[in-house]
C-alpha positions in Angstrom: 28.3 -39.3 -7.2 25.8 -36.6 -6.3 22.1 -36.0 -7.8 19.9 -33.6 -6.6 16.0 -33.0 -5.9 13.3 -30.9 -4.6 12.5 -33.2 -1.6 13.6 -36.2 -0.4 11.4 -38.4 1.5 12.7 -40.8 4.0 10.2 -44.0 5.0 7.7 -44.9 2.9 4.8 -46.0 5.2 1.5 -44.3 4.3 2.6 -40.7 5.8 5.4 -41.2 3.5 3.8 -42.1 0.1 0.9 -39.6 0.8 3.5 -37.1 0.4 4.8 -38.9 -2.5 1.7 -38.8 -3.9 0.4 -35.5 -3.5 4.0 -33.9 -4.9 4.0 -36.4 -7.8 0.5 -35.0 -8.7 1.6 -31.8 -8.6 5.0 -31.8 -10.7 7.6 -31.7 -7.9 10.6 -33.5 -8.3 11.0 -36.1 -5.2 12.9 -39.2 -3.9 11.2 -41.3 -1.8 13.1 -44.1 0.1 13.0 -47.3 2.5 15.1 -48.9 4.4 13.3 -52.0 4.7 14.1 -54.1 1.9 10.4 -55.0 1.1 7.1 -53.5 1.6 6.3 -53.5 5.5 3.6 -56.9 5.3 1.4 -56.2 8.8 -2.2 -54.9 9.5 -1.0 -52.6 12.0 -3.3 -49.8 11.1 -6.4 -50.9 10.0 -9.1 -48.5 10.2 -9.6 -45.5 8.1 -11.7 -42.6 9.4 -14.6 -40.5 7.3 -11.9 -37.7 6.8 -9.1 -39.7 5.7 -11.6 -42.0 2.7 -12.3 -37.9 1.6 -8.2 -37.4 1.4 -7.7 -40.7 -0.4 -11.2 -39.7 -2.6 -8.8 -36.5 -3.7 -5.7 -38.6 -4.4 -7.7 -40.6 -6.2 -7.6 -44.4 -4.7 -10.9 -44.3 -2.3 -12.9 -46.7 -4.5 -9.8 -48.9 -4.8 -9.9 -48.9 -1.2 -13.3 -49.8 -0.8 -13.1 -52.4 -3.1 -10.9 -54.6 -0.9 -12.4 -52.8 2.7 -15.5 -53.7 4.7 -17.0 -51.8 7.6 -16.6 -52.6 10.9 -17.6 -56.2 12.1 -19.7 -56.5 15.1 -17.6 -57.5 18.7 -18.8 -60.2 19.7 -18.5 -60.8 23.3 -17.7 -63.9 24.8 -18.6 -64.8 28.1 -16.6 -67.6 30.6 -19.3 -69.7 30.1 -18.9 -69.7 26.5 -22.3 -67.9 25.3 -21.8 -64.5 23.3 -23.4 -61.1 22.3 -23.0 -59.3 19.6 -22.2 -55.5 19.8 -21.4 -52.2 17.2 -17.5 -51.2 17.8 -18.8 -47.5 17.2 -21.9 -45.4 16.8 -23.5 -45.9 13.3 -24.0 -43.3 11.1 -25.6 -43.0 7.8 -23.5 -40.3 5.0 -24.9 -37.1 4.9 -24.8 -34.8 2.0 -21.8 -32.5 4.0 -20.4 -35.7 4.9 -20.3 -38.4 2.1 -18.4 -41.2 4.3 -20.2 -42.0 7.2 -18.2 -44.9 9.4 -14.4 -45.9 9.2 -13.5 -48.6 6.2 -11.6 -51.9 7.6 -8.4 -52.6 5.1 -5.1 -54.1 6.7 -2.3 -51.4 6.4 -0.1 -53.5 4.2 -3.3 -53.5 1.4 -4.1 -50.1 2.0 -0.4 -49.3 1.4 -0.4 -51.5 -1.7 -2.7 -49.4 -3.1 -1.1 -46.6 -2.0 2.4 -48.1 -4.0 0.3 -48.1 -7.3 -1.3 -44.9 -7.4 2.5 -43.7 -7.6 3.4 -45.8 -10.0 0.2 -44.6 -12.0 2.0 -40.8 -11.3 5.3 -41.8 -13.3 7.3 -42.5 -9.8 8.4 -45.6 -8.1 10.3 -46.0 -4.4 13.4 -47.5 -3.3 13.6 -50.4 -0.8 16.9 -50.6 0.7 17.4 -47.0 0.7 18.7 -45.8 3.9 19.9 -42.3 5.4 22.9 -42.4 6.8 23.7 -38.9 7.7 22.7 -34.9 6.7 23.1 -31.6 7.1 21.6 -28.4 6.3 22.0 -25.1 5.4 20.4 -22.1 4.0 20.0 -23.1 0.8 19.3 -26.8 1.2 20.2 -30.2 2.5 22.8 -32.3 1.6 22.2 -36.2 2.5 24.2 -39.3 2.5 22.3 -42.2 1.6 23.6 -45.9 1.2 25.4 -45.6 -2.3 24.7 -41.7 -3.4 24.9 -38.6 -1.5 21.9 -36.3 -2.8 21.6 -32.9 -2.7 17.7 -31.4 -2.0 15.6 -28.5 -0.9 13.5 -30.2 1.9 14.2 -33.3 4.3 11.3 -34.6 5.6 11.7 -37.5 8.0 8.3 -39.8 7.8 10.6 -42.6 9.5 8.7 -44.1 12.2 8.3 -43.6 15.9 12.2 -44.1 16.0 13.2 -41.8 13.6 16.3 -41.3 12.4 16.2 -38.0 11.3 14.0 -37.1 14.5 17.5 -38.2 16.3 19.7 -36.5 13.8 18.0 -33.7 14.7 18.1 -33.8 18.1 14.6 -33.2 18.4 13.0 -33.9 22.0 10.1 -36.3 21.9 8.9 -36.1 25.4 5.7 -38.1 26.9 5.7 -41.1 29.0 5.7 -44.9 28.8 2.1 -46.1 29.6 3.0 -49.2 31.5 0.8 -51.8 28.9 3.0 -54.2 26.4 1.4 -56.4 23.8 1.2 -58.2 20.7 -0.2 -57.8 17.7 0.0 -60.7 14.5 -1.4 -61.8 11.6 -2.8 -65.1 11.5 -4.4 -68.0 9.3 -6.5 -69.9 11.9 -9.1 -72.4 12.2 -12.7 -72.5 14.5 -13.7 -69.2 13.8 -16.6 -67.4 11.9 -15.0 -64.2 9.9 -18.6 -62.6 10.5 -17.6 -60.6 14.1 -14.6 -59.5 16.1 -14.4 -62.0 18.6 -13.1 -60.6 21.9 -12.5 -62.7 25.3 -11.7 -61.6 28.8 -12.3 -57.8 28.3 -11.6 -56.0 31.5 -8.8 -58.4 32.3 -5.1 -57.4 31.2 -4.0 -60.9 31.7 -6.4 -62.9 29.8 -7.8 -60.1 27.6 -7.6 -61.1 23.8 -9.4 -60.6 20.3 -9.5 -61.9 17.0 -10.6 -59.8 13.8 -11.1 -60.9 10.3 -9.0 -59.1 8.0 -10.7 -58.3 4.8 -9.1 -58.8 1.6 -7.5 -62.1 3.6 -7.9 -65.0 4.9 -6.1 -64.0 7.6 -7.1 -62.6 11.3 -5.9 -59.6 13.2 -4.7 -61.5 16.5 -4.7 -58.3 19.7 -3.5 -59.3 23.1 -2.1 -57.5 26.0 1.2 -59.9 27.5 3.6 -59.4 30.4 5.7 -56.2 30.6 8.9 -58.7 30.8 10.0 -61.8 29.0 9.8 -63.3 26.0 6.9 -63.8 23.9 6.3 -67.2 22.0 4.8 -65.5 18.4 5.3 -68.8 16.4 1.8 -70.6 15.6 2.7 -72.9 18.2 3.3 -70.4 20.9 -0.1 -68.6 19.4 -2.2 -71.2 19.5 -1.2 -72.2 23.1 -2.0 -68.4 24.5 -5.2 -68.6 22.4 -5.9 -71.5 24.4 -4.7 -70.5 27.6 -6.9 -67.3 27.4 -10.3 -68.9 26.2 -10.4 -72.4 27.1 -10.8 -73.2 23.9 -8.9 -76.0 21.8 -10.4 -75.7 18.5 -8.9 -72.0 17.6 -5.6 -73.5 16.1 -3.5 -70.8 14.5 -1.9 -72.7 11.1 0.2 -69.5 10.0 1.5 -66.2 10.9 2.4 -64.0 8.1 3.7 -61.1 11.0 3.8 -60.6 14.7 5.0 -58.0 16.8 5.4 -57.3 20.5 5.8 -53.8 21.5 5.5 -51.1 25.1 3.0 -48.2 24.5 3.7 -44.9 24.4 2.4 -41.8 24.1 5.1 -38.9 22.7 5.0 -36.1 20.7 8.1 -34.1 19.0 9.0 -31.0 20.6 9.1 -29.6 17.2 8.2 -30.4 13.0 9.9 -28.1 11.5 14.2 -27.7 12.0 14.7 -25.3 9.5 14.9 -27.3 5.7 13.9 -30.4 7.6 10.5 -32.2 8.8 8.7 -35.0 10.5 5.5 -36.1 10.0 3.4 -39.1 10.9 4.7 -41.8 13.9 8.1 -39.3 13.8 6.8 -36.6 15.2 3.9 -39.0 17.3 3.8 -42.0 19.0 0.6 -43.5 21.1 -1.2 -46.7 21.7 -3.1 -47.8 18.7 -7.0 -47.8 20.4 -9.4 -45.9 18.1 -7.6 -46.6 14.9 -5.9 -42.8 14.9 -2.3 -43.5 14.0 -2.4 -44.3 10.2 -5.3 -41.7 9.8 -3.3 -38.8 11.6 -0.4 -39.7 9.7 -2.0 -39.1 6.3 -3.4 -36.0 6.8 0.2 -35.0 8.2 1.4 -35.6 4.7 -1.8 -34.0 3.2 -1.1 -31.0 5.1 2.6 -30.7 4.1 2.4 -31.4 0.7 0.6 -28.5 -0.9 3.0 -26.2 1.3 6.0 -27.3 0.2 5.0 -27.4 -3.6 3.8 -23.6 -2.9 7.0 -22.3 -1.7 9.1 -24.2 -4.5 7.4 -22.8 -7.1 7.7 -19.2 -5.2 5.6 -19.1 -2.1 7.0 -16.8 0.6 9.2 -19.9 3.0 7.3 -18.6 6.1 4.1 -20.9 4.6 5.9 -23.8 6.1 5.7 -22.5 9.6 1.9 -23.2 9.6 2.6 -26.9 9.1 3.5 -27.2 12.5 1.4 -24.8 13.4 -1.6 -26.4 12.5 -0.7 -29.7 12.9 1.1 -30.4 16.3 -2.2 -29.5 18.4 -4.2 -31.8 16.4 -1.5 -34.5 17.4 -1.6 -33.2 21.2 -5.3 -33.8 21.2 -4.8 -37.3 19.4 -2.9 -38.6 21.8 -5.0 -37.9 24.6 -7.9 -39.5 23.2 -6.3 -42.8 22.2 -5.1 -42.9 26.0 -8.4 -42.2 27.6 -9.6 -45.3 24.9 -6.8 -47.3 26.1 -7.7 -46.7 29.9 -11.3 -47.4 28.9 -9.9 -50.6 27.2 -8.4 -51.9 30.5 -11.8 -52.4 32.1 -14.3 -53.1 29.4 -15.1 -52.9 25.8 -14.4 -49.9 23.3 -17.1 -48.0 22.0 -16.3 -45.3 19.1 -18.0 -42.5 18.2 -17.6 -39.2 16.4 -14.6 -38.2 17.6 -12.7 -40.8 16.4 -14.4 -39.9 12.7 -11.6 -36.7 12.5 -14.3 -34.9 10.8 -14.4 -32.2 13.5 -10.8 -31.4 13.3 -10.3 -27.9 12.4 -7.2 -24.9 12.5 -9.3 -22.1 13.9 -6.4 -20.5 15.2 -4.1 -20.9 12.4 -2.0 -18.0 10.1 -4.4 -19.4 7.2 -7.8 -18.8 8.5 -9.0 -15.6 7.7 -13.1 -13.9 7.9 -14.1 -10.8 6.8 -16.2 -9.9 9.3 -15.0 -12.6 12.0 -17.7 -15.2 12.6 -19.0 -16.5 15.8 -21.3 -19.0 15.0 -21.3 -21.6 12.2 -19.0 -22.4 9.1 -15.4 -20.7 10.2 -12.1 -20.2 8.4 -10.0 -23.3 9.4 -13.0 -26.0 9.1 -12.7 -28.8 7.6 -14.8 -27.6 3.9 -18.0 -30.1 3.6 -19.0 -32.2 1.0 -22.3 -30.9 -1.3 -24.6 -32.1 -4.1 -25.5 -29.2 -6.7 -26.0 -29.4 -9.9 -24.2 -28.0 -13.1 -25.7 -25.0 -15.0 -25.6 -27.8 -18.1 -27.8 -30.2 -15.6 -25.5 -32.9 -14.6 -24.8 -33.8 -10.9 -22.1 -32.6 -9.6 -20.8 -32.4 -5.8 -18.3 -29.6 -4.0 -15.8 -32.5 -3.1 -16.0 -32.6 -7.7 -14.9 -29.2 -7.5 -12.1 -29.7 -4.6 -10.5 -32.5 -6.2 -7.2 -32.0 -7.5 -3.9 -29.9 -6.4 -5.6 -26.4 -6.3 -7.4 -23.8 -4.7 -11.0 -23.2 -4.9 -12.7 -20.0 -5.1 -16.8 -20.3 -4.3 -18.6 -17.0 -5.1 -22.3 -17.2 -3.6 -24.9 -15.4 -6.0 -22.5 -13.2 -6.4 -22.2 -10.3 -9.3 -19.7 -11.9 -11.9 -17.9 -8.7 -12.3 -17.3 -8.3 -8.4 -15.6 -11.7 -8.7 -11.5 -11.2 -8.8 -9.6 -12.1 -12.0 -8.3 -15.5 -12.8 -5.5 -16.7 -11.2 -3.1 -19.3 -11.8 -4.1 -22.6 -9.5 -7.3 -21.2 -8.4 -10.7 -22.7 -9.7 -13.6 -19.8 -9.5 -17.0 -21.2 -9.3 -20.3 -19.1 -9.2 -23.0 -20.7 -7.2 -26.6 -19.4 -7.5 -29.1 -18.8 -10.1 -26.8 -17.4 -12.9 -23.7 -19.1 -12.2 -22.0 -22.4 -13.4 -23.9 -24.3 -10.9 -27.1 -24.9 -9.1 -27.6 -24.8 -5.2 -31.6 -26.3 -6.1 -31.7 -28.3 -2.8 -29.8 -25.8 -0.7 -27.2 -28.1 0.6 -24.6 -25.5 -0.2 -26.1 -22.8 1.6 -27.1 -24.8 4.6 -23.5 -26.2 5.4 -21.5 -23.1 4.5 -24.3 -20.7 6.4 -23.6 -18.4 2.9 -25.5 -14.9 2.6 -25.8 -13.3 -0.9 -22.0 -12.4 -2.3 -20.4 -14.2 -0.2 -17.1 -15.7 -0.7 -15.3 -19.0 0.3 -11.7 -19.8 -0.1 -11.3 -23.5 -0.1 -7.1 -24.8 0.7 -5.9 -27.6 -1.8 -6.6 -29.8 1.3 -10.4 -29.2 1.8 -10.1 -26.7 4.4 -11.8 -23.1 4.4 -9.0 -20.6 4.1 -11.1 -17.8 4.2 -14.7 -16.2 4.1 -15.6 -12.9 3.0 -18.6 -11.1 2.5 -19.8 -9.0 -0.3 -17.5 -6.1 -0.3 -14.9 -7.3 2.3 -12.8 -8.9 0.2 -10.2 -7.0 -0.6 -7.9 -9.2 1.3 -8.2 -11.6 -0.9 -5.7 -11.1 -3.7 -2.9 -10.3 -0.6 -4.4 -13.7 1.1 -3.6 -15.6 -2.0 -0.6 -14.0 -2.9 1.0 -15.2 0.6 0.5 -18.8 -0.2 2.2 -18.8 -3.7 -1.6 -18.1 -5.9 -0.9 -15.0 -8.3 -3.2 -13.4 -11.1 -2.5 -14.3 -14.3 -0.5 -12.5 -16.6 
């Protein structure tokens, strides 16, 4: 029997139900499926960045998040003779009013996931475990795809399957890059003999003996981390654990009593040759593989997803198709520089230990060169088209706090007219919020935090993407471009 769709979703890690979420919000019929036959259950990615708490603040779960998260612990370094210091992970830093989220939160992937699972469920949409692709192809119109028990026919494929994707194969799609010559483990453990108030880290600068142990909030478990021989077989029972804990620290007392999940794996660093094959995508660890030192994967996964999902939606709902080329576009050089800076971490790793700092934070990530960004006059120097839009508290014209990231939230485009004339201001269209900032508008700049991060001069316009980028800028008279601007990504005047 066949059924049919907008998009189907194959692999429901968080690039995956990201996507899920962000069409369910927005009305598109989807399928997402598994093939795993439970929810994955290990704390692979466990840090999330400043940029990726302000995409989970727009779907709506960061609190939720939070609740269960912590920041960072301390490392704590242990020496041979036993003694320790204590050490920050990553440079702190206090929220700013462009930047509400200051440091990464600490949640295990499979509770951050969890969360993930029940903000779809709160959308009217559920996933299914077991549900594998099996074959597809494509054609102009769409893609049919065989799946265990149904074919299914939909508009868009997109592959968020895992760094060995099935439907990158399918596809044929090079992944190039290189094996980086480092295996290791990685498990989930109860243990005993350890305080869960650092990250306790022996041996650093040693790729035999290195190891760490990091409390997992939300658990009672620890994050076990240790590089292990590039051949043979790897003991990952509590037994076998307990013994290399031993045999690395000395120590007899650190007794592992349970391991929930335990893997042993070669780094790599890959990227796809492309993301897009015509009615068919990757995103996340399909389309990007790399060792997991500054805690990039999960986060560069999301905002795949983030970045894909308003696109799609657009062009189903009438957008000229050509919007989906900036997906790749945009997004592959952001995965190009990733993996370069979680191997210059990892070769850092190999002598000493990690410390993280802004870059890590994805904050600075931007599309300054992408078919999206445009300025009327160009800019040389501050706020540009293709930033990431910041965060800013203002005030409502009715007195009640209210910040920008307020404003962003939710599947549409934002409009941000700077003491501008009201009548200058274009008509209302359909998905686009229009806000007037300044004395007689519908809120209050008092404090000038919104002038001072967008570098605004009187009339001034902002175009902010449903993903909390700046599509465009325009001064006071230059933008005439704007109506063509919006119609090109699917935003049209009302009738």
């Amino acid at each position: 029997m066949e059924s049919s769709t907008d998009v189907l979703i194959c692999g429901a890690g968080a690039a995956g139900l990201t996507l899920a979420i962000d069409l369910a919000r927005r009305g598109v019929p989807f399928r997402l499926i598994e093939k795993m036959d439970a929810p994955f259950r290990g704390s692979r990615g466990k840090g999330l960045q400043p940029r990726s708490l302000e995409v989970f603040e727009d779907l709506g779960i960061v609190d939720r998040l939070a609740a269960i998260g912590t920041a960072y612990p301390p490392q704590r370094m242990v020496r041979e003779d036993g003694s320790s210091a204590d050490a920050p992970i990553m440079e702190s830093r206090a929220p700013t009013p462009a930047e509400p989220y200051g440091s990464p939160l600490m949640v295990p992937q499979f509770l951050t996931e969890g969360v993930m699972r029940d903000r779809l469920r709160e959308l009217g949409h559920t996933l299914r475990f077991g549900g594998e692709l099996l074959g597809f192809e494509q054609d102009e119109t769409g893609v049919q795809a065989r799946l265990n028990g149904e074919t299914i026919r939909v508009r868009y494929l997109v592959g968020t399957d895992g760094g060995r994707s099935f439907v990158r194969h399918a596809l044929g799609t090079g992944f190039p890059g290189k094996t980086l010559g480092v295996r290791a483990m990685v498990a989930d453990v109860e243990l005993d003999g350890l305080p869960r108030d650092a990250w306790h880290r022996f041996n650093d600068g040693s790729m035999q003996r290195q190891l760490s142990l990091c409390p997992l909030p939300g658990t009672p478990m620890f994050q076990l981390q240790a590089p292990i021989p590039l051949e043979g077989e790897i003991d990952l029972s509590a037994a076998g654990l307990s013994t290399l804990i031993a045999a690395r620290t000395g120590r007899t007392d650190i007794v592992v009593r349970s391991v929930s999940w335990a893997s042993a794996f070669n780094m790599h660093a890959r990227l796809a040759d492309r993301y897009r094959t015509g009615r068919v995508f990757l995103a996340g660890d399909a389309a990007h593989t790399h060792p997991p030192t500054g805690g990039q994967g999960l986060n560069t996964s999301v905002q795949d997803a983030y970045n894909l999902g308003w696109k799609l939606a657009a062009v189903l709902r009438g957008a000229p198709e050509t919007l989906l080329d900036s997906y790749e576009a945009e997004r592959r050089p952001i995965a190009a520089d990733m993996l370069g800076l979680t191997t210059k971490l990892l070769d850092a790793a190999k002598t000493g230990p990690m410390r993280r700092g802004r870059a890590e934070h994805q904050l600075d990530l931007c599309y300054p060169g992408s078919p999206l960004a445009m300025e009327h006059p160009a800019h040389s120097a501050g706020l540009r088209a293709g930033d990431r839009a910041p965060d800013a508290p203002m005030q409502g014209a009715a007195g009640q706090p209210i910040r920008l990231f307020d404003l962003f939230r939710g599947p549409h485009w934002t409009l941000l007219a700077y003491e501008a004339d009201r009548d200058t201001v274009m008509p209302p269209c359909e998905g686009l919020h229009i806000h007037m900032i300044g004395s007689a508008g519908d809120i209050m700049d008092a404090a000038g935090h919104f002038r001072d991060a967008y570098g605004v001069a009187p009339g001034d316009r902002v175009l902010v993407r449903p993903d909390g980028y700046v599509g465009a800028i325009v001064a006071a008279g230059r933008d005439t471009g704007l109506a063509a601007y919006l119609a090109a990504v699917g935003v049209r005047p009302l009738a």
